[in-house]
ZADO-1210 file (C-alpha; in nm, 4 decimals, padded with zeros to 6 digits):
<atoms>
<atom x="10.0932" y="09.1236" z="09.1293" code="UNK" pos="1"/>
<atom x="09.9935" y="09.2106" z="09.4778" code="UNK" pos="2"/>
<atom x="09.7548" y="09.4758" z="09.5813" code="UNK" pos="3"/>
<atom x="09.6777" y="09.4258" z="09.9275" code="UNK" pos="4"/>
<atom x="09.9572" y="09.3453" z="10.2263" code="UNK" pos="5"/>
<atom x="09.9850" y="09.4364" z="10.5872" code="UNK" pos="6"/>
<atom x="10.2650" y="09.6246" z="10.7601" code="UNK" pos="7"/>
<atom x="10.4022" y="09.6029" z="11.0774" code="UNK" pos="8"/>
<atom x="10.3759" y="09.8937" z="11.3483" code="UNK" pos="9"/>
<atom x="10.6628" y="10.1528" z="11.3355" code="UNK" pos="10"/>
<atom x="10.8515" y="09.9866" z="11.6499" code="UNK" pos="11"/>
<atom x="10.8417" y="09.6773" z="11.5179" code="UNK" pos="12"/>
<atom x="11.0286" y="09.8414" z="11.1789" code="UNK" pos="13"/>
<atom x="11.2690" y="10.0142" z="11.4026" code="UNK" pos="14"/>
<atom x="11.3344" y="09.6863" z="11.5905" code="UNK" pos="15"/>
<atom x="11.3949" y="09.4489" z="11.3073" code="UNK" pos="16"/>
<atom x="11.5638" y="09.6512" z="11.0267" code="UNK" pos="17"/>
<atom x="11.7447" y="09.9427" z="11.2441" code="UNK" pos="18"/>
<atom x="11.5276" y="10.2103" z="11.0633" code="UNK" pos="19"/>
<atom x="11.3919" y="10.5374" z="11.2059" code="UNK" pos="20"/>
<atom x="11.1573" y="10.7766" z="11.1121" code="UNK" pos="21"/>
<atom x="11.2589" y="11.1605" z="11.0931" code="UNK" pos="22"/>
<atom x="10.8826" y="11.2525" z="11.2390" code="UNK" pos="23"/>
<atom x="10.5924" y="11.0452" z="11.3598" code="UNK" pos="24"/>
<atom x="10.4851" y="10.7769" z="11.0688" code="UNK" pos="25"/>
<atom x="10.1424" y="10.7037" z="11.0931" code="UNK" pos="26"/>
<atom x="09.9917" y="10.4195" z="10.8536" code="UNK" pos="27"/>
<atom x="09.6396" y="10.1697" z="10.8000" code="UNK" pos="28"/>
<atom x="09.7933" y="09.7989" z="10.8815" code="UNK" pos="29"/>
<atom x="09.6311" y="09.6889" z="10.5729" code="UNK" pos="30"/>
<atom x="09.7816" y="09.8753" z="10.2735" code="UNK" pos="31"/>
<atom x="09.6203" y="09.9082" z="09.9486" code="UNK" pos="32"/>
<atom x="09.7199" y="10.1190" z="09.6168" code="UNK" pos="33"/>
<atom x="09.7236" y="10.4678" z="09.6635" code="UNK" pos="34"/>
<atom x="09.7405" y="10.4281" z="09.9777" code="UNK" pos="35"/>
<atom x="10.0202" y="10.5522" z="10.2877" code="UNK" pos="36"/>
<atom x="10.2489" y="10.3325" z="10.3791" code="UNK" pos="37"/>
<atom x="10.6002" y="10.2314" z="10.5189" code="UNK" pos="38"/>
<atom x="10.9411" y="10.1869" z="10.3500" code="UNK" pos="39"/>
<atom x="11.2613" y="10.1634" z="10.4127" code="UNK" pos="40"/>
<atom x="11.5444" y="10.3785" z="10.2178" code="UNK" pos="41"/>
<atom x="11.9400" y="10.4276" z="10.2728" code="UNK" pos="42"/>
<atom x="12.0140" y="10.8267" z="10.4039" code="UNK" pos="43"/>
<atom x="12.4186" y="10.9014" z="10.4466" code="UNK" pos="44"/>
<atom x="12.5100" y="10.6229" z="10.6610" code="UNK" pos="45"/>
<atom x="12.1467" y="10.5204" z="10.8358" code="UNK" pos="46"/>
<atom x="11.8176" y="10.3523" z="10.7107" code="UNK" pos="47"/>
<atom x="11.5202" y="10.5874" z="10.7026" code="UNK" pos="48"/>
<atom x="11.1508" y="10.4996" z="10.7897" code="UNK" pos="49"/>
<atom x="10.9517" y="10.6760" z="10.4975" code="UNK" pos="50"/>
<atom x="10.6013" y="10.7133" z="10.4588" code="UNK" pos="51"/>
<atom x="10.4677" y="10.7391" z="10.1143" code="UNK" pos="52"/>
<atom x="10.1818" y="10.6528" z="09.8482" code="UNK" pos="53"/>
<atom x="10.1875" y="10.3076" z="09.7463" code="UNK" pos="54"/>
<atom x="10.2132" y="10.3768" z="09.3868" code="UNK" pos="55"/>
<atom x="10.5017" y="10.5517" z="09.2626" code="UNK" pos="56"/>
<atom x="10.4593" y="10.8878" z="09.0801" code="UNK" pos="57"/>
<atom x="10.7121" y="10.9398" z="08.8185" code="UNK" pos="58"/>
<atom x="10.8966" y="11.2543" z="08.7298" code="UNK" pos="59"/>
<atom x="10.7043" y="11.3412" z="08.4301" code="UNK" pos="60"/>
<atom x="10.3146" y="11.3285" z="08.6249" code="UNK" pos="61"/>
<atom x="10.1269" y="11.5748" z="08.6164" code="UNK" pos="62"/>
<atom x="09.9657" y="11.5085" z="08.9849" code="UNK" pos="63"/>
<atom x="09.9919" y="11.2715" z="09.2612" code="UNK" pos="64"/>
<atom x="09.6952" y="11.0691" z="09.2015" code="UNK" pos="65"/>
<atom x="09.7975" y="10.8675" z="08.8603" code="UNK" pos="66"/>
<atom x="09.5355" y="10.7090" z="08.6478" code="UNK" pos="67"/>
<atom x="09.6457" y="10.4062" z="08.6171" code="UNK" pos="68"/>
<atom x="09.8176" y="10.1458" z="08.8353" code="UNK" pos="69"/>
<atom x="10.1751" y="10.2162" z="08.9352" code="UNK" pos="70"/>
<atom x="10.1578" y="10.0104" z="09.2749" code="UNK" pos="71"/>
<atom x="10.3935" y="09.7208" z="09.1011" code="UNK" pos="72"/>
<atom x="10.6605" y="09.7011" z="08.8740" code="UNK" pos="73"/>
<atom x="10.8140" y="09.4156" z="08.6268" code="UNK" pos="74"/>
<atom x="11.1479" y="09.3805" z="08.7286" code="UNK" pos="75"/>
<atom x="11.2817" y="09.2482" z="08.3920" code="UNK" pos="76"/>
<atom x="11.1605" y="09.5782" z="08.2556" code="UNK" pos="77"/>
<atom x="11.2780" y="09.8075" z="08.4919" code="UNK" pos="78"/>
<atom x="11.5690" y="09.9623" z="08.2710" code="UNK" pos="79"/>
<atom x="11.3130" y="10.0036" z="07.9728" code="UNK" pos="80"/>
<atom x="10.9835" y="10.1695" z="08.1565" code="UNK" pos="81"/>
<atom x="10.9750" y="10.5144" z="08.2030" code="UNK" pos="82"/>
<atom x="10.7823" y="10.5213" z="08.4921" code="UNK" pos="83"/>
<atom x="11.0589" y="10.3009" z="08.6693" code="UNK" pos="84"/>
<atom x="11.3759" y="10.3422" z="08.4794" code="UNK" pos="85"/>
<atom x="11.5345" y="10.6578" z="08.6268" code="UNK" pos="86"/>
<atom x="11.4707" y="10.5644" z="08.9760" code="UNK" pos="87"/>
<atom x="11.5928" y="10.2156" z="08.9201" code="UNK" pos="88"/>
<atom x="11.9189" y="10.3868" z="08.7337" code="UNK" pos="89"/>
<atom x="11.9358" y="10.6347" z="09.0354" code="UNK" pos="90"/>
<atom x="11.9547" y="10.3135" z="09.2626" code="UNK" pos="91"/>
<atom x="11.6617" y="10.4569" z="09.4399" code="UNK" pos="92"/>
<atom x="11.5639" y="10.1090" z="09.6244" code="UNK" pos="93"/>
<atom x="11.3441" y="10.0780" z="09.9336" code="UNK" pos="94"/>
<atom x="11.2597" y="09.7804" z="10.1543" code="UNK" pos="95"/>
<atom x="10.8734" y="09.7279" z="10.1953" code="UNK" pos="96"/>
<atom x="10.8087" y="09.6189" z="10.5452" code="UNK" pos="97"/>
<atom x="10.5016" y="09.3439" z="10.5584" code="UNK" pos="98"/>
<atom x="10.3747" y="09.0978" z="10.8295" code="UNK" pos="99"/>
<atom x="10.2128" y="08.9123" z="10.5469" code="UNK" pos="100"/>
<atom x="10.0827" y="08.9770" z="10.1630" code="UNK" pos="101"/>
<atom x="09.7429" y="08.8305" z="09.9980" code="UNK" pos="102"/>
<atom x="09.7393" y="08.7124" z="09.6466" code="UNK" pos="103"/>
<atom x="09.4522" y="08.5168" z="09.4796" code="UNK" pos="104"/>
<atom x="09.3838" y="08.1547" z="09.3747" code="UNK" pos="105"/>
<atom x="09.1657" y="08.0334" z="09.1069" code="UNK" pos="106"/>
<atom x="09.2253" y="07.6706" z="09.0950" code="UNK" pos="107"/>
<atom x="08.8552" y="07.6203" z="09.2106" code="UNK" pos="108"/>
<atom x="08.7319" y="07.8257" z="08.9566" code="UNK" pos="109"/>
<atom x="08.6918" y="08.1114" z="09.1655" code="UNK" pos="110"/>
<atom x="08.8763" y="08.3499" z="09.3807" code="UNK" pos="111"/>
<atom x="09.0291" y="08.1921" z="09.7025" code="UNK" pos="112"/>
<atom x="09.2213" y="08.4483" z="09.8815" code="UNK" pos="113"/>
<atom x="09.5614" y="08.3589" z="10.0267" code="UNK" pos="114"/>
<atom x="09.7673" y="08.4824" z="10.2686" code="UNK" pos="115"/>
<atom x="10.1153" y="08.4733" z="10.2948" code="UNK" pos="116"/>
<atom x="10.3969" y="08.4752" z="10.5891" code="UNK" pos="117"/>
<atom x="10.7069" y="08.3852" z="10.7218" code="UNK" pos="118"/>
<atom x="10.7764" y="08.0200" z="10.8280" code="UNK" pos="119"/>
<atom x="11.0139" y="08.2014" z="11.0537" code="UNK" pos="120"/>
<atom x="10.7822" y="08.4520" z="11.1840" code="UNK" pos="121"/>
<atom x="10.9521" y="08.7628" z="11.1170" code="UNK" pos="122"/>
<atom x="10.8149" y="09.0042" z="10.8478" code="UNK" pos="123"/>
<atom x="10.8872" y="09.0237" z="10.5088" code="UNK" pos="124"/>
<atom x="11.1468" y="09.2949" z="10.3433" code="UNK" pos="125"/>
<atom x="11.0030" y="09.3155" z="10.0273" code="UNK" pos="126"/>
<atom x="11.2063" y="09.4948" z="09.6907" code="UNK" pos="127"/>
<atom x="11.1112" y="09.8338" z="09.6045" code="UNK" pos="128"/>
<atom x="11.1697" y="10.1775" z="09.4064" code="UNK" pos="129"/>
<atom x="11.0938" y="10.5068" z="09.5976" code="UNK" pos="130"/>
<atom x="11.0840" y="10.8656" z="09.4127" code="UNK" pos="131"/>
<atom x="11.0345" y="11.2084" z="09.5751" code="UNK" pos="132"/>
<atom x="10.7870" y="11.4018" z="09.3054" code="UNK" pos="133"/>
<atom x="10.7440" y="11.7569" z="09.3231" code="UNK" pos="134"/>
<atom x="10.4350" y="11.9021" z="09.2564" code="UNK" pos="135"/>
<atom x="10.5070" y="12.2086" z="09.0043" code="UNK" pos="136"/>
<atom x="10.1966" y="12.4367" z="09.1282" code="UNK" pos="137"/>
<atom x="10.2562" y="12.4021" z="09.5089" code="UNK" pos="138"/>
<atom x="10.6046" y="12.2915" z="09.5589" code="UNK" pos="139"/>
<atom x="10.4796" y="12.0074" z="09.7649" code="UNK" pos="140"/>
<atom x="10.7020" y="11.7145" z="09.8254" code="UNK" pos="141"/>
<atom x="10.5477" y="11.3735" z="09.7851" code="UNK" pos="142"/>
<atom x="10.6960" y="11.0891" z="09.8681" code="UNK" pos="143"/>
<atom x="10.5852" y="10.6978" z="09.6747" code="UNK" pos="144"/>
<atom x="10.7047" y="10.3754" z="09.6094" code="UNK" pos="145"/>
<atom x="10.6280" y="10.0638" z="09.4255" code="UNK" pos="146"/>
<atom x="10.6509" y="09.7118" z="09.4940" code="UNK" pos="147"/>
<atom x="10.8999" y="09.5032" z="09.2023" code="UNK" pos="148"/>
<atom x="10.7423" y="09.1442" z="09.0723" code="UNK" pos="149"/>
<atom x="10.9105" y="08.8910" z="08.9105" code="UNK" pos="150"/>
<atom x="10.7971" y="08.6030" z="08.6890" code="UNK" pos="151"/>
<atom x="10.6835" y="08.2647" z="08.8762" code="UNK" pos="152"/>
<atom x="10.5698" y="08.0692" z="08.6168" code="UNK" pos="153"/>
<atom x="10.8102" y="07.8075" z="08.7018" code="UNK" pos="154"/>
<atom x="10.7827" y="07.8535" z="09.0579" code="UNK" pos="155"/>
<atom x="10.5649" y="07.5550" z="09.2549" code="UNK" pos="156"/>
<atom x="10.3961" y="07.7511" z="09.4851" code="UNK" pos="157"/>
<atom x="10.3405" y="08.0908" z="09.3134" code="UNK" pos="158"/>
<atom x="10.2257" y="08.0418" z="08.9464" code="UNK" pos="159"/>
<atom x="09.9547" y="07.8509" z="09.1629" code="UNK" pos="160"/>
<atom x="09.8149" y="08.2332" z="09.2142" code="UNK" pos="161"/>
<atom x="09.6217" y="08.4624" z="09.0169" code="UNK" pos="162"/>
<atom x="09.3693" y="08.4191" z="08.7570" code="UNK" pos="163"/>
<atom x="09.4778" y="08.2312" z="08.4488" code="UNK" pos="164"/>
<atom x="09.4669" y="08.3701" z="08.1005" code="UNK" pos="165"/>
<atom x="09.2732" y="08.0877" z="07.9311" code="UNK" pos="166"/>
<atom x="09.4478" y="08.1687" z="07.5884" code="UNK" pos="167"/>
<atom x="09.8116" y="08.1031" z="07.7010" code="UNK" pos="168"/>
<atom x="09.9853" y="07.7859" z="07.7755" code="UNK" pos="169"/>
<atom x="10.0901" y="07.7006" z="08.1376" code="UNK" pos="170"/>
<atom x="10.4627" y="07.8047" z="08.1027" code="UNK" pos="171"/>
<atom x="10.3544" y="08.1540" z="07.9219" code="UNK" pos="172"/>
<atom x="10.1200" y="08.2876" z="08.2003" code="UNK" pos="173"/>
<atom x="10.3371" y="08.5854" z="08.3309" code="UNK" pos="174"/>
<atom x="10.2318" y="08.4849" z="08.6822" code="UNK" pos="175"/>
<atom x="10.4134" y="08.7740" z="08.8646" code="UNK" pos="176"/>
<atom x="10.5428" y="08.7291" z="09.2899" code="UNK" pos="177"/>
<atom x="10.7070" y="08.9932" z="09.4560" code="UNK" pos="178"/>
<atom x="11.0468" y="08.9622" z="09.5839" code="UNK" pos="179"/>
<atom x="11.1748" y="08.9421" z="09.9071" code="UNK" pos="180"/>
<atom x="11.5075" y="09.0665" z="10.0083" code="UNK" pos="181"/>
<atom x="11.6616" y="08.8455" z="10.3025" code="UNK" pos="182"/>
<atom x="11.7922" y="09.0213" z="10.5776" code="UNK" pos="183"/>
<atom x="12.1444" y="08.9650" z="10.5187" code="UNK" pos="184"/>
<atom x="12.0928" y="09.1224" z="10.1952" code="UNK" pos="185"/>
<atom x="11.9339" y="09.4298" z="10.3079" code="UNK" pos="186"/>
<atom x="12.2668" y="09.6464" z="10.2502" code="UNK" pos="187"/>
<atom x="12.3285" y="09.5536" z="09.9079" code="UNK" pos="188"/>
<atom x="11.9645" y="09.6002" z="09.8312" code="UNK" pos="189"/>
<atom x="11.9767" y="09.9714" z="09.9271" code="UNK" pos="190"/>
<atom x="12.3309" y="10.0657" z="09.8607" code="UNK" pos="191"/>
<atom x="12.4865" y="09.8211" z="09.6256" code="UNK" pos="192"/>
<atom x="12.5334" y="09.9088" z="09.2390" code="UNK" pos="193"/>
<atom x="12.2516" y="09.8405" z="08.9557" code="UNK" pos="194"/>
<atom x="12.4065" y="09.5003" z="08.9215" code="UNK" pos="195"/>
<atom x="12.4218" y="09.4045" z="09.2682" code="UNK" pos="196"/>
<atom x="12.1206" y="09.4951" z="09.3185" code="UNK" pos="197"/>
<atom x="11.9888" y="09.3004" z="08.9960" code="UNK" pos="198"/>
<atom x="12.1389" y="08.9540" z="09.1414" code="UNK" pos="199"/>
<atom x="11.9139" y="08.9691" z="09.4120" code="UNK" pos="200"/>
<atom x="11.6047" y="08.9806" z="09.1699" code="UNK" pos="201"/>
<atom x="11.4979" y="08.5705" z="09.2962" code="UNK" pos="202"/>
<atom x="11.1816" y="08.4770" z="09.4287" code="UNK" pos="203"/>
<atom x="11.1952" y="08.2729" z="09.7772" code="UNK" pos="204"/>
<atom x="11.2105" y="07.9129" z="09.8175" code="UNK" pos="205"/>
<atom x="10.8851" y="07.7112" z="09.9102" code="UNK" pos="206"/>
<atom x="10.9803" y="07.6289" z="10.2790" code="UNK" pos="207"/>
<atom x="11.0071" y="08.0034" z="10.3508" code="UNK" pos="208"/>
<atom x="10.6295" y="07.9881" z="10.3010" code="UNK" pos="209"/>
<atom x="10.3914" y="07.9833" z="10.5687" code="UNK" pos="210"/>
<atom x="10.0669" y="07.9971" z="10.3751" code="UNK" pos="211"/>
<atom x="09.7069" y="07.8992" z="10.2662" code="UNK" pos="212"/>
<atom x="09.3379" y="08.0258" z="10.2141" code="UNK" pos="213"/>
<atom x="09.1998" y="08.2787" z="10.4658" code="UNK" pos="214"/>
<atom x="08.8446" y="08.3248" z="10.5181" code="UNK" pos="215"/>
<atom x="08.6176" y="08.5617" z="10.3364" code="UNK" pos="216"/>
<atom x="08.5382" y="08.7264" z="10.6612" code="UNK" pos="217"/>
<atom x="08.9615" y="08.7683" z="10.7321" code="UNK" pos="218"/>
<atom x="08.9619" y="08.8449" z="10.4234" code="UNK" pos="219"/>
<atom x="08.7217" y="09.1268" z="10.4545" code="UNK" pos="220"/>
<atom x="08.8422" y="09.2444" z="10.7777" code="UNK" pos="221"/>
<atom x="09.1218" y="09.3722" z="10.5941" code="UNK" pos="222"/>
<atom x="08.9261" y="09.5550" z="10.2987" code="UNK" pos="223"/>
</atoms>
């Protein structure tokens, strides 16, 4: 799961993944749930800068500010949820722009922030779901998204994050990463078919990590 992440600045957006805004975005760097921020969506033949709530609101809400969390989203159960399944079926899927992403260790016995970047430098693209809800009293438009997790139990840097559930075995944890989508995979993530998309559901190899504890004060800086 990951509830805080920073995003880059709109030119940097424009610069890296050739997308534009229709009007001026305007976003915290540090994004939390329920929050505005920045993805990326296919429009005819371009890629759109959106600005939306970081937590997607499904068809069926009754208002924009859900209560409870719909910032992530299982990927294995995206076809089953309700919340997700019609904008997964729709192919509705977004690129989430991030310079880097904090998730929590508890190896110590406490909580250790981590942050996480690019060896490479560049930002992440991270896999997402966008939907458009309309708000039946007003008519209003609002625009959301939510950021897709995968299972890392098995992965050597990941299922090193989060707090464990002390009864479940090591290999039953459901320690959840999100899921980057490389740059040469951009297109297929926002314009391929269901199952396309659905082979690009793999977490990233160690050595694309450049990572480790931050400070609680870098931490905080962020809050």
């Amino acid at each position: 799961m990951c509830n805080r992440y920073v995003a880059p600045d709109p030119a940097a957006i424009e610069r890296h993944w050739q997308a534009r805004a229709s009007q001026p975005s305007v976003w915290a760097a540090s994004i939390h749930p329920r929050a505005p921020g920045p993805f990326i969506r296919a429009e005819g033949g371009a890629r759109a800068l959106v600005v939306g709530q970081w937590g997607l609101i499904p068809f069926f809400a009754k208002m924009a500010k859900l209560p409870y969390s719909t910032n992530n989203a299982r990927s294995e159960e995206l076809a089953a949820k309700p919340t997700f399944r019609d904008p997964w079926k729709r192919g509705q899927r977004c690129i989430i722009p991030a310079v880097s992403f904090d998730e929590p260790c508890w190896e110590t016995g406490k909580n250790v922030w981590w942050r996480f970047r690019r060896v490479d430098g560049a930002p992440w693209g991270l896999a997402g779901l966008w939907n458009t809800w309309a708000d039946k009293a007003t008519g209003e438009l609002v625009e959301s998204y939510t950021m897709l997790t995968l299972n890392a139990d098995a992965h050597p840097l990941m299922r090193r994050m989060h707090k464990p559930e002390p009864d479940l075995l090591p290999d039953a944890q459901d320690k959840r990463s999100v899921i980057p989508i490389d740059a040469d995979d951009v297109e297929q993530w926002l314009r391929g078919t269901v199952d396309e998309a659905q082979s690009l559901l793999r977490l990233a190899p160690v050595e694309t990590f450049d990572t480790g504890p931050v400070s609680a004060a870098s931490h905080s800086s962020l809050l």
